[in-house]
KOLLUMDO-246373 format. One record per residue (C-alpha): residue number from 1; residue in one letter; x, z, y. Coordinates in Angstrom, 1 decimal. Example, Ala and Ser with C-alpha at 12.3 -4.5 7.8 and 13.67 -1.06 7.14 Angstrom:
pator->1 | markol->A | xx->12.3 | zz->7.8 | yy->-4.5;
pator->2 | markol->S | xx->13.7 | zz->7.1 | yy->-1.1;
***
This chain:
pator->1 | markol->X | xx->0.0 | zz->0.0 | yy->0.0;
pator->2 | markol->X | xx->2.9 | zz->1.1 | yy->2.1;
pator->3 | markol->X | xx->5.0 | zz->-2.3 | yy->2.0;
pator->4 | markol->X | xx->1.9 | zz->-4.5 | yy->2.9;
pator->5 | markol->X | xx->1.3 | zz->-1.9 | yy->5.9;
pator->6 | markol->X | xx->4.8 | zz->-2.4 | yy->6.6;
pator->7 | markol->X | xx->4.7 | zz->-6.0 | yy->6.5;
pator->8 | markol->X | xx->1.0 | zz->-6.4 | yy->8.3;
pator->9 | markol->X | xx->3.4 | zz->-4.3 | yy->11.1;
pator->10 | markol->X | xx->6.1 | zz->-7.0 | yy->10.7;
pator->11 | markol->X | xx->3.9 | zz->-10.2 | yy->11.0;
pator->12 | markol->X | xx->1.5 | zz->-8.9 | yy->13.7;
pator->13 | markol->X | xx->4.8 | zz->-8.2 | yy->15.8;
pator->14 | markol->X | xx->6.2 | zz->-11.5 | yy->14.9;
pator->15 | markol->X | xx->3.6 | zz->-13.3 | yy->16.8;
pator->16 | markol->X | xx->2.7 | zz->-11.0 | yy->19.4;
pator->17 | markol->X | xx->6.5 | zz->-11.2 | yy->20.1;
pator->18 | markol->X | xx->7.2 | zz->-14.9 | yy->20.0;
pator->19 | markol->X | xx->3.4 | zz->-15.7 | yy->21.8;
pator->20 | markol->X | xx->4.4 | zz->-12.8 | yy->25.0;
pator->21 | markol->X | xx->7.4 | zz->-15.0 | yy->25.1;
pator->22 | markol->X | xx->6.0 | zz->-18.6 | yy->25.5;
pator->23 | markol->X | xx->3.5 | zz->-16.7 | yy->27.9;
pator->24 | markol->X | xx->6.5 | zz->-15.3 | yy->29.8;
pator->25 | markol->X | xx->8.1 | zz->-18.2 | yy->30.1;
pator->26 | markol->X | xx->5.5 | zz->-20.6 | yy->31.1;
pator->27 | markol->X | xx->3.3 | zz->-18.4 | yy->33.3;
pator->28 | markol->X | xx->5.5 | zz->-15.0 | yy->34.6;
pator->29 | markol->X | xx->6.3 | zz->-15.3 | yy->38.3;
pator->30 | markol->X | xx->9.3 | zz->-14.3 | yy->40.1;
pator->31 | markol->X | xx->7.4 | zz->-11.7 | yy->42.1;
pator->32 | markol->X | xx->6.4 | zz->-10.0 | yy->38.7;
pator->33 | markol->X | xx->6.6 | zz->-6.3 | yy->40.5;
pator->34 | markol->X | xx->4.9 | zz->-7.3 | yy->43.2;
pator->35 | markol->X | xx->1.7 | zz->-9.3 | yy->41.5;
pator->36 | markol->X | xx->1.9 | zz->-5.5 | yy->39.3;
pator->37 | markol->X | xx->2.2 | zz->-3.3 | yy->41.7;
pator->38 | markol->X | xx->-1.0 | zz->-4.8 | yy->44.0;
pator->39 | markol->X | xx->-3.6 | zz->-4.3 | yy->41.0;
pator->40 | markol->X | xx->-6.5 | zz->-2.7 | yy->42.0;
pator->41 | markol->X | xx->-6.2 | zz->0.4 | yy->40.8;
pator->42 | markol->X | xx->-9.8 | zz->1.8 | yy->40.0;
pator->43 | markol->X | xx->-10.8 | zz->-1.6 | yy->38.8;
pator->44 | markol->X | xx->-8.1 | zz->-1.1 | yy->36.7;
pator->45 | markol->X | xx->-9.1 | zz->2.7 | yy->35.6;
pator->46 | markol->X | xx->-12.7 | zz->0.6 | yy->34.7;
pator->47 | markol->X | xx->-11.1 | zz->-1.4 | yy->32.1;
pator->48 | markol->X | xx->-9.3 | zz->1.6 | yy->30.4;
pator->49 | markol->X | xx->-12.3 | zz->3.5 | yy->30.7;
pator->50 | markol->X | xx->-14.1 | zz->0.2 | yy->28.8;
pator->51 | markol->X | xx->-11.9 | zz->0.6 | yy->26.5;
pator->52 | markol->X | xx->-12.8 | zz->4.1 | yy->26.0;
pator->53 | markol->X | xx->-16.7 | zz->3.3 | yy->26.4;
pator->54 | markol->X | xx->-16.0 | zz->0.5 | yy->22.8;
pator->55 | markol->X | xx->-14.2 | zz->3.4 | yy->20.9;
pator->56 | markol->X | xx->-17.1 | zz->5.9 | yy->22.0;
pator->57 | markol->X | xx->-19.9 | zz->3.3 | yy->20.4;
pator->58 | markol->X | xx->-17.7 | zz->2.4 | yy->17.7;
pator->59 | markol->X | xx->-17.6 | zz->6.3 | yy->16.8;
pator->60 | markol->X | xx->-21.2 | zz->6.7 | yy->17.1;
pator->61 | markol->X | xx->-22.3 | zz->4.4 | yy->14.8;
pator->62 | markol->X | xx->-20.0 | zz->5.1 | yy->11.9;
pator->63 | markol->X | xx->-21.1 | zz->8.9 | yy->13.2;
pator->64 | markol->X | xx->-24.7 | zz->8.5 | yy->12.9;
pator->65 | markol->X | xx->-24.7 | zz->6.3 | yy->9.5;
pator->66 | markol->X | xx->-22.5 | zz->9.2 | yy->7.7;
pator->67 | markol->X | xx->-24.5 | zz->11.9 | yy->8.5;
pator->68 | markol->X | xx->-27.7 | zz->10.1 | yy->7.3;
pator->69 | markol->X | xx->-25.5 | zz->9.3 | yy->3.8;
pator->70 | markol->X | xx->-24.8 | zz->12.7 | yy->3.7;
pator->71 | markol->X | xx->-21.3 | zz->13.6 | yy->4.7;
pator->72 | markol->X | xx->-20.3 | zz->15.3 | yy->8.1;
pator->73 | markol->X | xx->-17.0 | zz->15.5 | yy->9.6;
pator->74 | markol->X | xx->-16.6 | zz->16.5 | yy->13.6;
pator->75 | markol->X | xx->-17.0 | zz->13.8 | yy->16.3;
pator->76 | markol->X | xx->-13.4 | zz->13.6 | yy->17.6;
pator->77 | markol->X | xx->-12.2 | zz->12.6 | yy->14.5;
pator->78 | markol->X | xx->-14.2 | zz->10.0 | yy->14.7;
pator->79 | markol->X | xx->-11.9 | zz->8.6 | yy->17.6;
pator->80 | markol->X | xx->-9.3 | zz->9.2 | yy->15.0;
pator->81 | markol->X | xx->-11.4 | zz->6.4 | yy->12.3;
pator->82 | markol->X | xx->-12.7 | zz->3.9 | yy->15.4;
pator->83 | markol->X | xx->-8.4 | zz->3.8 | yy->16.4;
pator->84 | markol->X | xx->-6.6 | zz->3.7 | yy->12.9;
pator->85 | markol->X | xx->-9.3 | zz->1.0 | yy->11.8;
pator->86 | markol->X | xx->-8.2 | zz->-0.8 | yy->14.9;
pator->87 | markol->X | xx->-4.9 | zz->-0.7 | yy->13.8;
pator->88 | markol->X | xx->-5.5 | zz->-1.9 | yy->10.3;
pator->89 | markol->X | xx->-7.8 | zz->-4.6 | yy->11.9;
pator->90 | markol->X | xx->-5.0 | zz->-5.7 | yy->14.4;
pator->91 | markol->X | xx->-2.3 | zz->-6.3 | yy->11.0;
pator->92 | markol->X | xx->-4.6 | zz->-7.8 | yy->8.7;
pator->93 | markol->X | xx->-6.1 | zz->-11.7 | yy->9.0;
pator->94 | markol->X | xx->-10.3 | zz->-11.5 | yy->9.5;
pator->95 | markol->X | xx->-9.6 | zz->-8.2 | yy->11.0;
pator->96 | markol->X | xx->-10.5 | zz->-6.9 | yy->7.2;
pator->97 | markol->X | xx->-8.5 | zz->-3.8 | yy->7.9;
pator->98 | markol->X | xx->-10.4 | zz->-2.8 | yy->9.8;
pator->99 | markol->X | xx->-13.2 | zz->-2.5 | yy->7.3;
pator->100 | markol->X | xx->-10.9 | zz->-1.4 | yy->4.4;
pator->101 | markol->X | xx->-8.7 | zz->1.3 | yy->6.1;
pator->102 | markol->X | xx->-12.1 | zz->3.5 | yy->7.0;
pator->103 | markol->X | xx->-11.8 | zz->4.2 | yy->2.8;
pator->104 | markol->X | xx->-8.7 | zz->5.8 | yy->3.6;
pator->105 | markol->X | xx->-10.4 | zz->7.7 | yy->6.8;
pator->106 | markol->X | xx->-13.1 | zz->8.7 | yy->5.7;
pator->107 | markol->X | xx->-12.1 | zz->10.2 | yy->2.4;
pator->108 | markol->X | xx->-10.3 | zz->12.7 | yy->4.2;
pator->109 | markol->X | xx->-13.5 | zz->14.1 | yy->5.3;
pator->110 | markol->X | xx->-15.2 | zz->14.2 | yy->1.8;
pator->111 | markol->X | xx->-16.7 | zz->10.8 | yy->1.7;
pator->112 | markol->X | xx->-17.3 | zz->9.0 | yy->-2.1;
pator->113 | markol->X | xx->-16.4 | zz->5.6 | yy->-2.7;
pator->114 | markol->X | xx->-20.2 | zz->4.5 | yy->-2.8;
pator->115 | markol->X | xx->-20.4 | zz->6.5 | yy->0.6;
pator->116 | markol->X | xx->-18.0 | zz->5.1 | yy->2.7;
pator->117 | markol->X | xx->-18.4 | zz->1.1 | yy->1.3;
pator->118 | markol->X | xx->-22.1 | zz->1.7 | yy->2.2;
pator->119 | markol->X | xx->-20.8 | zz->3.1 | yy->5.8;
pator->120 | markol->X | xx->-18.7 | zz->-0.2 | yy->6.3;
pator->121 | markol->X | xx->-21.6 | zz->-2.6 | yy->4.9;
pator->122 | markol->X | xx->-23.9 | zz->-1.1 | yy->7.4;
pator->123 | markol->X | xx->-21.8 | zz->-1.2 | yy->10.3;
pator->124 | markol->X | xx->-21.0 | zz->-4.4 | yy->9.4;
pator->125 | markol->X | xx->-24.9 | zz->-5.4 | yy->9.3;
pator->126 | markol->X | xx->-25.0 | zz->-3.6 | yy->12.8;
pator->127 | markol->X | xx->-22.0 | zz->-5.3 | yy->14.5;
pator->128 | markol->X | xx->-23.4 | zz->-9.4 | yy->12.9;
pator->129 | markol->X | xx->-26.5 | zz->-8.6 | yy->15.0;
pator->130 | markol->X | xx->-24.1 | zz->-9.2 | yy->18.2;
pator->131 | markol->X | xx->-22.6 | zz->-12.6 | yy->16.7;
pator->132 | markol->X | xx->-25.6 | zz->-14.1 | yy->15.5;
pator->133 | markol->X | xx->-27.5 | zz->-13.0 | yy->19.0;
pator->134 | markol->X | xx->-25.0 | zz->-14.2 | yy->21.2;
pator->135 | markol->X | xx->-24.0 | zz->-17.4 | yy->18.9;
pator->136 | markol->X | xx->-26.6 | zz->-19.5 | yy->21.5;
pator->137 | markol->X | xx->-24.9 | zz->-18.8 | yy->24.5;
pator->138 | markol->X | xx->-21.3 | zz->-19.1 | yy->23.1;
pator->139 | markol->X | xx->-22.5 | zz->-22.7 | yy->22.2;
pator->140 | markol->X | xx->-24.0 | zz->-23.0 | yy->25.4;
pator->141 | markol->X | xx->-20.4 | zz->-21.8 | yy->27.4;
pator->142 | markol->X | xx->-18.8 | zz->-24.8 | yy->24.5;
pator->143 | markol->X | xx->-20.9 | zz->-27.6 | yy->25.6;
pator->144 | markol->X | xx->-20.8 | zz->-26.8 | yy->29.3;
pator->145 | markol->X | xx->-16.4 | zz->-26.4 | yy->29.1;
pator->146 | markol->X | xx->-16.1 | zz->-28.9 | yy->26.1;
pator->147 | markol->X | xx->-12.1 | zz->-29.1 | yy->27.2;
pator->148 | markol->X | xx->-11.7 | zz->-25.1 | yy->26.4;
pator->149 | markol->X | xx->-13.2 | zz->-25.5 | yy->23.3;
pator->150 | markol->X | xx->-10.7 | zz->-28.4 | yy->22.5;
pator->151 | markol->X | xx->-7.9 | zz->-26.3 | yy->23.7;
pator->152 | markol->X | xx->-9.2 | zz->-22.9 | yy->22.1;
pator->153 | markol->X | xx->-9.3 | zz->-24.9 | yy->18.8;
pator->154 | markol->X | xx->-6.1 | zz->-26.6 | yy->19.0;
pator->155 | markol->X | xx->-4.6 | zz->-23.4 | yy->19.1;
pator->156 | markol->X | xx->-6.6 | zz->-21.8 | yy->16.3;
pator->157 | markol->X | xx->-6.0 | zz->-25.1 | yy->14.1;
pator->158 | markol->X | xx->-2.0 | zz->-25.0 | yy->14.8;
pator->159 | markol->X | xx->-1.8 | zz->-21.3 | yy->13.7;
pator->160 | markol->X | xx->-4.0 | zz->-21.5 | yy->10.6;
pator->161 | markol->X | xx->-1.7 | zz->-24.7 | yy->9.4;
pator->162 | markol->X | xx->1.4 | zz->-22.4 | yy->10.3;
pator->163 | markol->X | xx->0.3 | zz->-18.9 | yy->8.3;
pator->164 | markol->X | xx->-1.4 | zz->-21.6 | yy->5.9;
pator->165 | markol->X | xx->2.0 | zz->-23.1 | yy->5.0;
pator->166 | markol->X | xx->3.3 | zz->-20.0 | yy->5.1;
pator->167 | markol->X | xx->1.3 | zz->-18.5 | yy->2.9;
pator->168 | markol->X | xx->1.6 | zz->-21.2 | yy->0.1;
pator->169 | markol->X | xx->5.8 | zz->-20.7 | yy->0.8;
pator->170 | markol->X | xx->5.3 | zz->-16.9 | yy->0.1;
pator->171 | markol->X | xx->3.1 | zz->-17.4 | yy->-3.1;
pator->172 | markol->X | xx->5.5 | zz->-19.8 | yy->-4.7;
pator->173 | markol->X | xx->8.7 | zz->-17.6 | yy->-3.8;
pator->174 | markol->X | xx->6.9 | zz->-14.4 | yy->-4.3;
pator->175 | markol->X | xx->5.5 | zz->-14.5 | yy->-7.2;
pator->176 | markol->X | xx->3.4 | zz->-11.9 | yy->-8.9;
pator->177 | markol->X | xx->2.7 | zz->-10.8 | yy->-12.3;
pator->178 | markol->X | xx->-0.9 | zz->-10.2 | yy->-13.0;
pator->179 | markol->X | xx->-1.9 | zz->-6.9 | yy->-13.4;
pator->180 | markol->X | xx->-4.1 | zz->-5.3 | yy->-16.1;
pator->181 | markol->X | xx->-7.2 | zz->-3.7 | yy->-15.3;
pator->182 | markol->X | xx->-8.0 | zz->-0.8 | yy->-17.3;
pator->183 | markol->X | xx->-11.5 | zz->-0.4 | yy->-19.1;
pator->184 | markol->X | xx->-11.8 | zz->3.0 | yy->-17.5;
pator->185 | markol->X | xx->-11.1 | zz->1.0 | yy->-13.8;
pator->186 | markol->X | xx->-14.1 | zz->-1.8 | yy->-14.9;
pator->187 | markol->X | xx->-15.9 | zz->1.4 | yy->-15.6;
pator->188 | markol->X | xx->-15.6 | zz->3.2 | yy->-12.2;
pator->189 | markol->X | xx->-16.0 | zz->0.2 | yy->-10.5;
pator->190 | markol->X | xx->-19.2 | zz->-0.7 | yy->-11.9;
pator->191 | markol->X | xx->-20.5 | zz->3.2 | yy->-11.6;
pator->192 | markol->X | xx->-19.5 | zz->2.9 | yy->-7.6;
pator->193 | markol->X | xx->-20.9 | zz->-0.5 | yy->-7.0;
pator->194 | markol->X | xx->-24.3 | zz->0.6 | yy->-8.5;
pator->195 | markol->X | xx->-24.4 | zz->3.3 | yy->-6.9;
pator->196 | markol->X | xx->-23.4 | zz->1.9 | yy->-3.0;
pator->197 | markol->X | xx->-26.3 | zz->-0.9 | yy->-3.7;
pator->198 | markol->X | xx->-28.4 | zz->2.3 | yy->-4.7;
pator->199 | markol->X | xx->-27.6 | zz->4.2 | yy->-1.3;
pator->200 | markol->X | xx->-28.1 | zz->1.0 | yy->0.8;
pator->201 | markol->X | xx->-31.2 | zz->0.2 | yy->-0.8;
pator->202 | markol->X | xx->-32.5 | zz->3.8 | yy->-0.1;
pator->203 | markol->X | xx->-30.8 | zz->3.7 | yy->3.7;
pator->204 | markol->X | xx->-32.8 | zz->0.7 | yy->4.3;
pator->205 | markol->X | xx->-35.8 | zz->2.6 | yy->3.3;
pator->206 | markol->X | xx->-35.7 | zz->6.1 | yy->5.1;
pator->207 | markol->X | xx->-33.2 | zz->6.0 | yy->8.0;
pator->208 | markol->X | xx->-34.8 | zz->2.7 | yy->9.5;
pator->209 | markol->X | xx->-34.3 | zz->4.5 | yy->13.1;
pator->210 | markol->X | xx->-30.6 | zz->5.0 | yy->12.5;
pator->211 | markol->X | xx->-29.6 | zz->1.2 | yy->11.5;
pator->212 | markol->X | xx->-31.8 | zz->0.3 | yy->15.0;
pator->213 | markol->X | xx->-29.1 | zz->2.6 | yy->16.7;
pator->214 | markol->X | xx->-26.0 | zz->1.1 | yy->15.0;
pator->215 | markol->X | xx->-27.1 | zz->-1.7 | yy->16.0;
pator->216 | markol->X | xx->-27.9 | zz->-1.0 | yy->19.9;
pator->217 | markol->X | xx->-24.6 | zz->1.1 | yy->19.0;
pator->218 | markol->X | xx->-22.4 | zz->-2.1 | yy->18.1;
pator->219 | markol->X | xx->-24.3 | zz->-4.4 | yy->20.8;
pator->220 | markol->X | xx->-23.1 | zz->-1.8 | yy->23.3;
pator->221 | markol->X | xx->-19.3 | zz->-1.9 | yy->21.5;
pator->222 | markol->X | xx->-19.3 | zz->-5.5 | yy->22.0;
pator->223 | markol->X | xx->-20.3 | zz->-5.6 | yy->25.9;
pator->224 | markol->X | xx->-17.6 | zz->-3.0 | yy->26.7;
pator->225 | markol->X | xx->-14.9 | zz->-5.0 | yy->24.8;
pator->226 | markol->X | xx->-16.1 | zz->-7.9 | yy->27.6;
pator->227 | markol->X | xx->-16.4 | zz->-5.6 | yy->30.2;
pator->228 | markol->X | xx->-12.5 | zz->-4.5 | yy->29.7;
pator->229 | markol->X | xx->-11.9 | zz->-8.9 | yy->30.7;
pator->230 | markol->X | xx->-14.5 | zz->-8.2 | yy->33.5;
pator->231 | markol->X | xx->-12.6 | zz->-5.5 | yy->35.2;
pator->232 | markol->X | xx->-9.2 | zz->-6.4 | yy->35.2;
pator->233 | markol->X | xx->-9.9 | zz->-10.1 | yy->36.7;
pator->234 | markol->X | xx->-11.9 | zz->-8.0 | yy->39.5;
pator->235 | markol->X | xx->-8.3 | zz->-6.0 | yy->39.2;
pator->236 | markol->X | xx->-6.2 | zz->-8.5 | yy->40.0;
pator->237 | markol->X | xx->-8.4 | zz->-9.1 | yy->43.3;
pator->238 | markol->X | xx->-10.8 | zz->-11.7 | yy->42.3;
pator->239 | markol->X | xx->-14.5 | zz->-12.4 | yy->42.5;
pator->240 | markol->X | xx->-16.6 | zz->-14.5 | yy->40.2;
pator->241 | markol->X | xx->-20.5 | zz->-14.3 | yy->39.4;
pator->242 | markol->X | xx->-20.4 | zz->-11.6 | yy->36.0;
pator->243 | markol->X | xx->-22.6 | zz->-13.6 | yy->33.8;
pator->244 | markol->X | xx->-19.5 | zz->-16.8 | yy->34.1;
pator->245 | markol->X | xx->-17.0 | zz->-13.9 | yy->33.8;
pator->246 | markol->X | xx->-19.0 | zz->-12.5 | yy->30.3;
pator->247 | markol->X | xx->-20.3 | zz->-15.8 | yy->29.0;
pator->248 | markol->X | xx->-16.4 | zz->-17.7 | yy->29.0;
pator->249 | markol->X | xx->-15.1 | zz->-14.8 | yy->27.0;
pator->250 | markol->X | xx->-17.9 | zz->-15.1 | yy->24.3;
pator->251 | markol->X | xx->-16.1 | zz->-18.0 | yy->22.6;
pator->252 | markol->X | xx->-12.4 | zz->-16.1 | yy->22.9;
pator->253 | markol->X | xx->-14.2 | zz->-13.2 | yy->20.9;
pator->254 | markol->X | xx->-15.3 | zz->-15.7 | yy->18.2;
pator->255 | markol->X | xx->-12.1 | zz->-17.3 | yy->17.8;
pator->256 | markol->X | xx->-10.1 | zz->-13.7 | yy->17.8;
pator->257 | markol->X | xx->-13.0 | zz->-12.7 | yy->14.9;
pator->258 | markol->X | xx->-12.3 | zz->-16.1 | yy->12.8;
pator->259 | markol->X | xx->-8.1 | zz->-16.3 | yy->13.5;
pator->260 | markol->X | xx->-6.0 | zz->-16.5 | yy->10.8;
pator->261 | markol->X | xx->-3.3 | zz->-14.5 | yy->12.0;
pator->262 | markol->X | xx->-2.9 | zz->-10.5 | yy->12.0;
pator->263 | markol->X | xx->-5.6 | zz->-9.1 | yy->14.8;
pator->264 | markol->X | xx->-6.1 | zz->-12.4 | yy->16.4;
pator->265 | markol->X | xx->-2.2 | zz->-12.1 | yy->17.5;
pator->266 | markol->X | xx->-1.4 | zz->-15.2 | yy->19.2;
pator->267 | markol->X | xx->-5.1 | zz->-17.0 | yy->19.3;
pator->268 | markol->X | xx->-6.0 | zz->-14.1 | yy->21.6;
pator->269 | markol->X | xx->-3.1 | zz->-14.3 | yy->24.1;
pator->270 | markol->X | xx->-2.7 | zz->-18.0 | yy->24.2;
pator->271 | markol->X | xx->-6.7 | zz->-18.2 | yy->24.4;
pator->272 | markol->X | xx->-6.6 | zz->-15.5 | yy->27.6;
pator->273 | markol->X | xx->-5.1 | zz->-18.3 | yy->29.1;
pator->274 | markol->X | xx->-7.5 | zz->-20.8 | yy->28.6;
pator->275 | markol->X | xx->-10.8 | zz->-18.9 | yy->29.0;
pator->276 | markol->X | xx->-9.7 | zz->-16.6 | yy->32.4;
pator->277 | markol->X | xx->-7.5 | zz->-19.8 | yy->34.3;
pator->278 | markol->X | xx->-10.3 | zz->-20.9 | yy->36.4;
pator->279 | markol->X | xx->-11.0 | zz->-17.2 | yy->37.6;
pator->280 | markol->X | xx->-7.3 | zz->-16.4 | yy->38.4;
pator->281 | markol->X | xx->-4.6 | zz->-17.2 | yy->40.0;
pator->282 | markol->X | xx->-1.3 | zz->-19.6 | yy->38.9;
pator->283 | markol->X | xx->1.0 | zz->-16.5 | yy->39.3;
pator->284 | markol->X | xx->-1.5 | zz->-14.3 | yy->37.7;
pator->285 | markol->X | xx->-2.8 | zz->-15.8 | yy->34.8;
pator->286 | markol->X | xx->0.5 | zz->-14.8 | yy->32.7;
pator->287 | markol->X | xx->0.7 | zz->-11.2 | yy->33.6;
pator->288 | markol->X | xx->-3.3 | zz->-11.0 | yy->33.0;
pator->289 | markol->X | xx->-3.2 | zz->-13.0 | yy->29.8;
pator->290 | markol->X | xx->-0.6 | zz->-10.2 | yy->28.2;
pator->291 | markol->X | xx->-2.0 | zz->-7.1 | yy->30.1;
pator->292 | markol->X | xx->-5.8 | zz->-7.8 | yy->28.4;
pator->293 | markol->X | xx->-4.5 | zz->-7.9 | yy->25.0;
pator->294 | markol->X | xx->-2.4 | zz->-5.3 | yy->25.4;
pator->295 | markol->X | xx->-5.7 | zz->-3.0 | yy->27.1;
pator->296 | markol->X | xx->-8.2 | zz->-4.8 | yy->24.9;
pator->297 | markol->X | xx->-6.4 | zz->-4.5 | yy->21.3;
pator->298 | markol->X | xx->-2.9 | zz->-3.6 | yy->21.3;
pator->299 | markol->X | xx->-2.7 | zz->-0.3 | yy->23.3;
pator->300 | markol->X | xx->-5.5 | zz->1.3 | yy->21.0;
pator->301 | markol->X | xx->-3.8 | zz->-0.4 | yy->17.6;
pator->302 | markol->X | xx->-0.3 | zz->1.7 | yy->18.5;
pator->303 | markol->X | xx->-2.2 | zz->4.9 | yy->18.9;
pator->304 | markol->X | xx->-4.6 | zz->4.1 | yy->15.9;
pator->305 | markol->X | xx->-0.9 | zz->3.5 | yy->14.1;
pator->306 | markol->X | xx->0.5 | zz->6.7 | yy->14.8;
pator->307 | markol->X | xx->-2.5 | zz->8.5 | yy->14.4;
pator->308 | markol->X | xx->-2.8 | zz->6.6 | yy->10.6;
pator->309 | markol->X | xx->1.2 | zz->7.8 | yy->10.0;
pator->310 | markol->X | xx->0.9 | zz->11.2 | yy->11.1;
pator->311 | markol->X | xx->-2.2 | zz->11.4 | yy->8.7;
pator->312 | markol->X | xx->-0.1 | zz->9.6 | yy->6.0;
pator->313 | markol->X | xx->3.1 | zz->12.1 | yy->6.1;
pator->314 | markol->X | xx->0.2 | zz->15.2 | yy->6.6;
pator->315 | markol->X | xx->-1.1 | zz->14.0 | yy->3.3;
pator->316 | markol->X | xx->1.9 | zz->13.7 | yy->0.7;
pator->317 | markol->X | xx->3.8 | zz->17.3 | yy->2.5;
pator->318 | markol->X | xx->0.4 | zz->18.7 | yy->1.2;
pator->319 | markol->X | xx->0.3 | zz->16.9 | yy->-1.8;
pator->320 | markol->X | xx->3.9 | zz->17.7 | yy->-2.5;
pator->321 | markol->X | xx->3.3 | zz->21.4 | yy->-1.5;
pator->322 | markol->X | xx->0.2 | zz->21.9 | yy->-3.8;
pator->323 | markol->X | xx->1.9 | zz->20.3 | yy->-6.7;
pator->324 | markol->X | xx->5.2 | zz->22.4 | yy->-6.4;
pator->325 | markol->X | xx->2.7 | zz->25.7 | yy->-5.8;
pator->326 | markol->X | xx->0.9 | zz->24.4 | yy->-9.5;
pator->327 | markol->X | xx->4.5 | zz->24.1 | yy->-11.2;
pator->328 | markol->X | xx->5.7 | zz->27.2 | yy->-9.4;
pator->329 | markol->X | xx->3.0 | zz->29.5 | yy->-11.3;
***
């Protein structure tokens, strides 16, 4: 588990690394300190504080959903799950980390297998809502800027024929020896999975009123990722009409949900570029480009990483403690 972690870590860096670089190149100005240091600063404490504001409704509907499955834990660690599934999000293609490192999470707290898959199918219902509701007006913003769309999906084909190639090289270098699955493995598996389609099933029928608020939950998650964009072009001491501001960022979300690199690395960046030019500035779009990602994804994927470490070495000092405590007596 460790070395794909560790490699997740290497790759995401890899391209967030080499796509700051082209960004830096192309787009940094000479007065970098200057273009910094004239940021509005409480348009500036808005975006941090959207940040904040997608963590919160993040929390609250994995909150809410646990406690009507049954299993409580206290609402700060919650933080602790919305921020270390960002960080296994932000190192995995899809963002699938960020729907399989909640197992680890949340099995801290007492959560069963059936539990928590149940947890990250319904939040997963709950978030779709916002895809599928806004999917009309992301079309819309597609047919209206048909040249951004071009440009978005250049860069999204160039990257998936890159990790694509890439991933074929690794296979045939790498390769693995299949692994047997024990009949006691089949066995659990099969227990858990009937029981998670039992829990949904039942979910679906009694805690109606608490999907209906993941959902208004994950809408709300959604519109204060945008509003982070929103704020730090008013930051950077421009004015454009809010609805073109939130509307031209709905296809950038898409293409940072269906990248096929680690976290949207490198689509998201490069995208920032295309989607925010006509609202910035020449010597501004580079510095605004890296700062979003940085604000939007990056700056709560470090914390959600140290966090996931610092849970990780908690873990095995106990596990190493109890077991010398059972051989001690």
């Amino acid at each position: 588990m460790y070395k794909n972690i560790v490699y997740g870590i290497f790759l995401t860096l890899l391209v967030v690394c080499l796509s700051f670089l082209y960004i830096f190149l192309r787009h940094i100005p000479p007065n970098l300190k200057g273009v910094l240091f004239s940021l509005n600063k409480k348009h500036l404490l808005f975006s941090f504080l959207s940040l904040f504001s997608f963590h919160t409704f993040d929390n609250l509907r994995v909150f809410f959903i646990s406690r009507a499955l049954g299993f409580r834990y206290p609402f700060w660690y919650g933080y602790q799950v919305s921020l270390v599934s960002t960080f296994g999000a932000t190192i995995t293609p899809a963002h699938l980390g960020g729907e399989i490192f909640p197992f680890y999470t949340l099995r801290r707290v007492g959560g069963e297998i059936a539990q928590i898959l149940s947890v990250i199918t319904l939040k997963g219902f709950a978030g779709l809502v916002f895809y599928l509701l806004f999917f009309p007006f992301m079309l819309e913003n597609l047919v209206k800027h048909p040249e951004k769309a071009l440009e978005l999906l250049l860069i999204i084909g160039s990257l998936l024929a890159i990790f694509g190639l890439g991933f074929i090289v690794e296979k045939v270098i790498f390769k693995k020896r299949p692994q047997i699955v024990s009949g006691s493995f089949l066995f659990r598996l099969k227990f858990n999975f009937l029981k998670y389609l039992l829990i949904c099933k039942n979910f679906f029928k009694i805690h109606k009123k608490v999907f209906f608020l993941a959902i208004l939950f994950s809408l709300f998650m959604y519109i204060s990722f945008l509003m982070v964009g929103i704020f730090l072009v008013k930051a950077f001491h421009q004015e454009a009409p809010f609805w073109a501001l939130f509307s031209n960022q709905l296809p950038l979300l898409y293409a940072i949900f269906i990248s096929p690199t680690p976290g949207g690395s490198g689509v998201g960046e490069l995208g920032a570029i295309v989607v925010f030019k006509d609202f910035l500035t020449v010597e501004s779009i580079g510095i605004f480009a890296m700062l979003w990602r940085i604000l939007s994804q990056y700056l709560s994927a470090m914390i959600g990483g140290v966090i996931f470490f610092v849970m990780g070495t908690k873990d095995l000092l106990n596990k190493k403690n109890s077991q010398t405590k059972h051989s001690f007596f």
